[in-house]
C-alpha positions as CSV (number, residue, x, y, z in Angstrom):
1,X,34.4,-130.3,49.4
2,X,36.6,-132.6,47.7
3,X,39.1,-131.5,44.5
4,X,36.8,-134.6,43.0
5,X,33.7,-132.5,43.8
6,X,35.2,-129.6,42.7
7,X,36.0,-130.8,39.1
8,X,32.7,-131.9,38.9
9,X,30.9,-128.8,39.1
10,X,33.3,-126.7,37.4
11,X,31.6,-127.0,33.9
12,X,27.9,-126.4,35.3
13,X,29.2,-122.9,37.0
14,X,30.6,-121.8,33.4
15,X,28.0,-122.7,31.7
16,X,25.9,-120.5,33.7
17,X,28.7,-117.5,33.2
18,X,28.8,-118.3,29.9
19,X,25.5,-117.8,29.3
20,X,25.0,-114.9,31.6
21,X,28.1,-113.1,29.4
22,X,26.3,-114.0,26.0
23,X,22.8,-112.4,27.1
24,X,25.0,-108.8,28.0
25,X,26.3,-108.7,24.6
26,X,23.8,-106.1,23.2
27,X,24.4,-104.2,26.3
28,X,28.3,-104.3,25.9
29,X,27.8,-103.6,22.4
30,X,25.9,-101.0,22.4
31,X,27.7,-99.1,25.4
32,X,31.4,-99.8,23.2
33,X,29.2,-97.8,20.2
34,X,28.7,-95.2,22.4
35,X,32.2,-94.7,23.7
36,X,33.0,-95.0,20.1
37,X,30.8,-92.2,19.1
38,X,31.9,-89.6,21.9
39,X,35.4,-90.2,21.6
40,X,35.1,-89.5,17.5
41,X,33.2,-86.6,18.7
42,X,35.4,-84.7,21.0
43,X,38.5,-85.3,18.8
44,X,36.8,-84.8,15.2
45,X,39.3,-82.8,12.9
46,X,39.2,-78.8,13.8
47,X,37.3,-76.8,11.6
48,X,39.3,-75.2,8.8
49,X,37.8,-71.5,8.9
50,X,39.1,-70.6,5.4
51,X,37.4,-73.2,3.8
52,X,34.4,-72.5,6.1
53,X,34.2,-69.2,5.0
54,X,34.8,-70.1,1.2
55,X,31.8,-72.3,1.5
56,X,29.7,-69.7,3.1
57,X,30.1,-67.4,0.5
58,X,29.5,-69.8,-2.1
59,X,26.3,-70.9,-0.1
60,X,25.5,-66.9,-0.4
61,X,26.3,-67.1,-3.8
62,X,22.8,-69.3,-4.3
63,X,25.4,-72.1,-4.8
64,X,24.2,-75.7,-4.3
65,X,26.6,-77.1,-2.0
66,X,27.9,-80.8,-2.3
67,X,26.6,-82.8,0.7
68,X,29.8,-83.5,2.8
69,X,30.4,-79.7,1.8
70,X,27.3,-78.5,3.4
71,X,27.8,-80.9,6.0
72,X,30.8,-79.0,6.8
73,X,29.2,-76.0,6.7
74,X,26.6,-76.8,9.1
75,X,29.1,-78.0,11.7
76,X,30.8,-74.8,11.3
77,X,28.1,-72.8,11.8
78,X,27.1,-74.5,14.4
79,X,30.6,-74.3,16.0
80,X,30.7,-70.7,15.9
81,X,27.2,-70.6,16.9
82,X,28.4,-72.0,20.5
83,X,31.6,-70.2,20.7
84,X,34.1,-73.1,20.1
85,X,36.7,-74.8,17.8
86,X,38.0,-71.4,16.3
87,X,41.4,-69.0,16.6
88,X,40.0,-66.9,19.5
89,X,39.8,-63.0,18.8
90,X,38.6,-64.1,15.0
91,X,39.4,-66.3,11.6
92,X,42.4,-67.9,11.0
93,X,45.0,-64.9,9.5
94,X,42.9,-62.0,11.4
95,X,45.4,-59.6,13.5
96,X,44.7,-58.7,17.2
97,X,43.6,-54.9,17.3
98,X,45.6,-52.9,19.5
99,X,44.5,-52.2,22.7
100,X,42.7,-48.8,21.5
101,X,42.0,-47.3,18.3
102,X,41.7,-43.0,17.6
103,X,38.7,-42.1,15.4
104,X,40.4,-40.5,11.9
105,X,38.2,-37.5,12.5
106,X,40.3,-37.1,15.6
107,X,43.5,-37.3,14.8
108,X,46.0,-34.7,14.1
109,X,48.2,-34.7,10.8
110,X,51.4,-35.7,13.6
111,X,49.7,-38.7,14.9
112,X,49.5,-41.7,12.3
113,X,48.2,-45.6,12.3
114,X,50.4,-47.8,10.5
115,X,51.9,-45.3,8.8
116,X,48.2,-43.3,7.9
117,X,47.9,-40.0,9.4
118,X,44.8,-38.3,10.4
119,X,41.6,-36.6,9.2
120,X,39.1,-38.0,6.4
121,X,41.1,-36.4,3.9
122,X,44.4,-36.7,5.0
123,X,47.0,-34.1,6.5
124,X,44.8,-33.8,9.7
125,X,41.9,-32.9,7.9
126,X,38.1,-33.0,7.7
127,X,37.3,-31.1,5.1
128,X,37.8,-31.8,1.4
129,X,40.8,-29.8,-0.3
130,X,39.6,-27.0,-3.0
131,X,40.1,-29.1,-6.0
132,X,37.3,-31.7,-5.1
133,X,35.1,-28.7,-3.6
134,X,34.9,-27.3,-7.0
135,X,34.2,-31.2,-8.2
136,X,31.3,-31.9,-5.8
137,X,29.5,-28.4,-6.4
138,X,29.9,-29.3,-10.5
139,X,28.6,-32.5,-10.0
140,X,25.8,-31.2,-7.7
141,X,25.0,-28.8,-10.2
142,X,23.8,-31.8,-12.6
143,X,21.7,-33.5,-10.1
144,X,18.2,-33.1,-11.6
145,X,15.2,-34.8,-11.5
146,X,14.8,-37.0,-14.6
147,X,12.4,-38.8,-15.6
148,X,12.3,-43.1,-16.6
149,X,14.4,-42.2,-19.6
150,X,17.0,-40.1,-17.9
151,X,15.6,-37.0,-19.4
152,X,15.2,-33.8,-17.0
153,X,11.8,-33.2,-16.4
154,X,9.7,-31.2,-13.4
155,X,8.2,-34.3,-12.8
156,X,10.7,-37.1,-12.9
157,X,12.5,-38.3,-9.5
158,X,16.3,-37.8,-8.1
159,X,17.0,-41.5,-7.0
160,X,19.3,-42.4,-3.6
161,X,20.5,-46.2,-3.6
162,X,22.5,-48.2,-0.9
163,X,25.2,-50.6,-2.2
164,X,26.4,-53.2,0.5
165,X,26.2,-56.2,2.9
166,X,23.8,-56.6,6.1
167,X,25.2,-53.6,8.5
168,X,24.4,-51.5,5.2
169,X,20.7,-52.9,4.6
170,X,20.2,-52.8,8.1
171,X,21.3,-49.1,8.9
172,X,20.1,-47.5,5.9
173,X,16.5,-49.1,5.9
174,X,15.8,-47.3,9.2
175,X,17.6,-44.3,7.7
176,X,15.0,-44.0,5.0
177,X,12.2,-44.5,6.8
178,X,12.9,-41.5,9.0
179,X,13.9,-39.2,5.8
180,X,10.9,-40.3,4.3
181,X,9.4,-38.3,7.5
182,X,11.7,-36.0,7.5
183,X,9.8,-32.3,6.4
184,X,13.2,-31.2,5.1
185,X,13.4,-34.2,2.3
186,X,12.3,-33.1,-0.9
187,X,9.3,-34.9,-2.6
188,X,11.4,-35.5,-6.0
189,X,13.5,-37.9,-3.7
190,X,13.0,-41.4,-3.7
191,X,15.0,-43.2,-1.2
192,X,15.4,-47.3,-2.5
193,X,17.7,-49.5,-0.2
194,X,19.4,-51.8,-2.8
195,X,21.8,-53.1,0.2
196,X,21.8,-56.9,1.2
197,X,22.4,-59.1,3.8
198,X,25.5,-61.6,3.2
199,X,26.3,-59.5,-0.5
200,X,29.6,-57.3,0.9
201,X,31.7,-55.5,-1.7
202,X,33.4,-58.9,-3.2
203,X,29.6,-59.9,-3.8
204,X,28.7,-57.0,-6.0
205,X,32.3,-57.7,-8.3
206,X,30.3,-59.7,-10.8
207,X,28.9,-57.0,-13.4
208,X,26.0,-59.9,-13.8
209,X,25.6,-61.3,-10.3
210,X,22.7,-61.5,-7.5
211,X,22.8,-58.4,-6.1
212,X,22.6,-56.2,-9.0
213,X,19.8,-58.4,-10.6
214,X,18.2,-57.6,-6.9
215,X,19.2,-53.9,-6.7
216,X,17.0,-53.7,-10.6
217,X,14.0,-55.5,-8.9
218,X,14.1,-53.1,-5.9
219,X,13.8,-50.3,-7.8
220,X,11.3,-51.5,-10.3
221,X,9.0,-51.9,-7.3
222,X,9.8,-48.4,-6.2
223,X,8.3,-47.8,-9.0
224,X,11.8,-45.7,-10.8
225,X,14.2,-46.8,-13.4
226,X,18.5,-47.0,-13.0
227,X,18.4,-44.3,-15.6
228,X,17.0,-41.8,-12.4
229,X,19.4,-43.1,-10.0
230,X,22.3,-40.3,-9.4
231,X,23.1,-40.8,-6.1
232,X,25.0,-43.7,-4.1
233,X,25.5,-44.5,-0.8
234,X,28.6,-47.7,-0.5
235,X,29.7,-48.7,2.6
236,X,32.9,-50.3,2.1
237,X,33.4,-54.1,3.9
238,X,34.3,-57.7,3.1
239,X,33.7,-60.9,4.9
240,X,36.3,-62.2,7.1
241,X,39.3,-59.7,5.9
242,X,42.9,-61.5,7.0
243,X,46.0,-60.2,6.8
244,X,48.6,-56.9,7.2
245,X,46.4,-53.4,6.7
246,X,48.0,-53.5,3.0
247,X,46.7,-56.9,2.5
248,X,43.1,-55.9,3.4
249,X,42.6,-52.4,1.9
250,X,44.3,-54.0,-1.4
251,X,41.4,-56.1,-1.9
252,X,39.2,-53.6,-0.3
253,X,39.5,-51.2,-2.9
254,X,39.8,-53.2,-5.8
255,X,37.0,-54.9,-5.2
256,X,35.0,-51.6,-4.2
257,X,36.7,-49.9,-7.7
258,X,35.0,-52.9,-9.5
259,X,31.3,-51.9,-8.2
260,X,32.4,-48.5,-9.0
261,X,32.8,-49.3,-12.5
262,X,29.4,-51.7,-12.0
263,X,27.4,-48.9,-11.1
264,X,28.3,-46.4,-13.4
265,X,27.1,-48.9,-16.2
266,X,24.2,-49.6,-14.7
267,X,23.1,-46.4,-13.4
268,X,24.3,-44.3,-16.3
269,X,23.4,-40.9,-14.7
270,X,25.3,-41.7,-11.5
271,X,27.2,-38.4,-10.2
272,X,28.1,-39.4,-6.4
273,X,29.1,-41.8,-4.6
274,X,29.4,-41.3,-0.7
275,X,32.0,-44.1,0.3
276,X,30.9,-44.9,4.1
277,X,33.2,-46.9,6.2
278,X,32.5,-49.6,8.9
279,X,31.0,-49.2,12.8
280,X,33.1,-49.9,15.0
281,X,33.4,-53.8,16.2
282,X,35.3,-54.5,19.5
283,X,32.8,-56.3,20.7
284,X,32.8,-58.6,17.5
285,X,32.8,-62.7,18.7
286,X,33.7,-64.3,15.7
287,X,35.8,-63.4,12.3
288,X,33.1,-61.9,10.1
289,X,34.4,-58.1,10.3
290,X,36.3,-57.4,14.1
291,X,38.8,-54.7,14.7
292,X,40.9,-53.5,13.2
293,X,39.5,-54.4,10.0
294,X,36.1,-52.4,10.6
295,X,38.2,-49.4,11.6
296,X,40.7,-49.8,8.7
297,X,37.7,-49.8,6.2
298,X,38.0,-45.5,6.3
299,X,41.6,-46.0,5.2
300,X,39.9,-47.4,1.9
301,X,37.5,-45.1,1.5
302,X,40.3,-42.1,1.6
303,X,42.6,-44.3,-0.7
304,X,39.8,-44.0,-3.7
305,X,38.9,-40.7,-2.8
306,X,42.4,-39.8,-3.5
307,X,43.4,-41.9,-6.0
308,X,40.4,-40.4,-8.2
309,X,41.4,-37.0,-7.0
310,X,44.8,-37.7,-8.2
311,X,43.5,-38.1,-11.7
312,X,44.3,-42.2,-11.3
313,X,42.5,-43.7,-14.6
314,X,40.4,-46.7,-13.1
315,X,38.6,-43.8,-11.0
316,X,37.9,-41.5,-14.4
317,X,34.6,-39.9,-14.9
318,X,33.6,-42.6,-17.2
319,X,34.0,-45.1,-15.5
320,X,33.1,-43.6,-11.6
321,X,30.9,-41.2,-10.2
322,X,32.7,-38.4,-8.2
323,X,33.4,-40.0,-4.5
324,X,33.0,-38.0,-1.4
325,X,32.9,-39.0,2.3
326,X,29.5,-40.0,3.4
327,X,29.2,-39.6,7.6
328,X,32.2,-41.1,9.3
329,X,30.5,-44.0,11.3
330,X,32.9,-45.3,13.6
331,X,34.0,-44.2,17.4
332,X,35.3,-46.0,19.8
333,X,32.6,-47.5,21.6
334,X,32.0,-46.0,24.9
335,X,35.0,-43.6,24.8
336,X,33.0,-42.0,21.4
337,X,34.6,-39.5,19.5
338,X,35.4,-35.7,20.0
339,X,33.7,-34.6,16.5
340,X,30.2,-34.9,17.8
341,X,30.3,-37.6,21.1
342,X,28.7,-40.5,18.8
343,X,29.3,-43.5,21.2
344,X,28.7,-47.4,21.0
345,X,27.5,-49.6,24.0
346,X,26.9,-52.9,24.2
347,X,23.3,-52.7,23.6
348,X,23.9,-51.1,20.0
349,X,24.8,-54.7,18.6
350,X,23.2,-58.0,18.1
351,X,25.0,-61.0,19.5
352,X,27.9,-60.8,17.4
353,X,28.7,-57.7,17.9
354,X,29.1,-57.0,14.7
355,X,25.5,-56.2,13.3
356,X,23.7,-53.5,14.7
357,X,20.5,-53.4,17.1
358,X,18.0,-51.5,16.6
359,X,19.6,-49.1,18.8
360,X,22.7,-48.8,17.0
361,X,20.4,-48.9,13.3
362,X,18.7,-45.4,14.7
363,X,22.5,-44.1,15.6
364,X,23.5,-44.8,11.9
365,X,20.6,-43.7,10.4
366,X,20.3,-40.3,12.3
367,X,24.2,-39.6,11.2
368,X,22.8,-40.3,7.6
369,X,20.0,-38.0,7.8
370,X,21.9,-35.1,9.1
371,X,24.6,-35.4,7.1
372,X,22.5,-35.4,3.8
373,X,20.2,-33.2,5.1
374,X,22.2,-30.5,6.4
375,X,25.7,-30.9,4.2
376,X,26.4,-28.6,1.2
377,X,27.8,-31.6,-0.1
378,X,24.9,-33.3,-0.2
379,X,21.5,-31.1,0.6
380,X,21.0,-29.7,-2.4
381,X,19.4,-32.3,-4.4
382,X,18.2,-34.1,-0.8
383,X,15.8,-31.1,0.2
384,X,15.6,-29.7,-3.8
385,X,17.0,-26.9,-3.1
């Protein structure tokens, strides 16, 4: 073939490409969308778990979110649903828990956690020093039944509440309906589980908020008034806890003095409060409550304890029921715990490892029992005796 020939067809043959190119346009378009699409998705901007977690607590709040805010939200979740895009080992701020952790009830009055020595009440010690002995037995002493008004009467009702987040609401719901079984409860004792999921001691801070108008309903449908409620259960936690031990208890406790000071106005024949501490959480996944914070919840508990027994003002009679230990709850999980082998396997949590299974509800709630049952702490107005 000639050049001549050549030239000739030239502009026939890219015509035909020409055309050929314009009909694979939607096809090129629509595969450069998609290329678009998963490049925007595997380099989208890293979850902030701060704000995650502030938005989460609003949305638990009853909040109505903006909609990129609960956009966010929803990627989060589903982020930590699948296990990715967050610090590992927990939130943003959370410190790695050492490689293993001595129940308090365990340790001796020489060995010490950050600078914390052993026992529930300090000094190596499980056993509450004279001074609140004599406290407990006078406030056990008043622990009557009353009747709607708060008056003693032979037919009125002693009233147990729970005050805390999920774990709580969870543990203590199968708690009571064993006791409610149990032959050595007394029939003047009504058992109402005022605990609720997602509403953890910063929750319960607002004298006015959601979980007290909750806690009134519960007990209206028990059929009792606050005035009849003189006994607490709190289990002291928050929702994603960062920083040193100081940082966390700090807000532990002031928070948890807050509710203190809540309850006593709203349950204005309150005389105990039984502080509970956290389960134990190495197997936790994400940043909701992992170790160390669910093992330095006790610490809190003994703070108050002390603080009140130390005649510190926030903690006075009128503004806080007595505080005593309720059942120490944590042991470290398969190893357990000397004071009575409690143990934690895997199969005692949900997913997270943070929330109990039903396994690890009936381990709670059979501590509970006993100890309420059985304590001269406690089973003098549980058995009306």
């Amino acid at each position: 073939m000639t050049l001549l020939q050549r030239i000739q067809i030239a502009p026939a043959v890219l015509q035909r490409l020409t055309m050929k190119t314009i009909a694979l346009l939607p096809t090129l378009a629509a595969l450069l969308i998609s290329a678009v699409s998963l490049f925007s998705q595997t380099t989208e901007t890293p979850i902030d778990w701060d704000k995650a977690k502030q938005l989460f607590q609003r949305e638990q709040r009853g909040e109505k979110l903006a909609e990129a805010d609960q956009k966010y939200l929803d990627r989060a979740k589903e982020l930590r649903r699948k296990g990715g895009n967050r610090p590992a080992g927990g939130a943003a701020g959370q410190r790695k828990a050492p490689e293993s952790l001595k129940p308090l009830t365990d340790m001796t009055s020489d060995e010490t956690y950050e600078g914390e020595d052993g026992g529930l009440y300090g000094k190596g010690s499980n056993e509450p020093p004279e001074a609140l002995q004599k406290a407990a037995a006078d406030a056990l002493a008043q622990i009557k039944p009353l009747d709607a008004e708060g008056k003693p009467s032979d037919n009125g009702k002693i009233v147990l509440v729970s005050i805390s987040m999920s774990n709580a609401t969870q543990e203590f719901s199968f708690f009571k309906q064993i006791a409610d079984k149990d032959p050595r409860k007394s029939d003047k004792l009504t058992i109402v589980d005022c605990a609720q999921g997602g509403q953890a001691m910063a929750e319960w801070v607002p004298a006015d908020g959601g979980p007290w108008r909750e806690a009134m309903n519960r007990l209206e449908r028990a059929g009792v008034s606050p005035e009849q409620v003189q006994v607490a259960w709190i289990k002291l936690a928050n929702k994603g806890p960062t920083g040193s031990m100081s940082d966390h208890l700090a807000k532990l406790e002031a928070d948890t003095t807050t509710v203190l000071h809540n309850a006593r106005k709203r349950f204005p024949n309150l005389r105990i409060a039984y502080l509970g501490s956290r389960i134990w959480a190495g197997n936790a996944s994400g940043g909701l409550n992992p170790e160390p914070y669910a093992y330095e919840s006790a610490f809190a508990a003994r703070h108050l304890i002390q603080k009140q027994l130390s005649g510190d003002e926030s903690l006075a009679s009128a503004k806080s029921p007595l505080l005593l230990w309720g059942p120490y709850l944590w042991a470290e999980g398969e190893k357990g715990r000397k004071l009575d082998d409690l143990k934690y396997v895997k199969d005692d949590f949900s997913g997270d490892g943070v929330h109990p299974s039903n396994s690890g509800r009936e381990k709670v709630a059979k501590q509970l029992l006993e100890f309420f049952a059985t304590s001269p702490l406690a089973k003098g107005w549980f058995a009306g005796k």
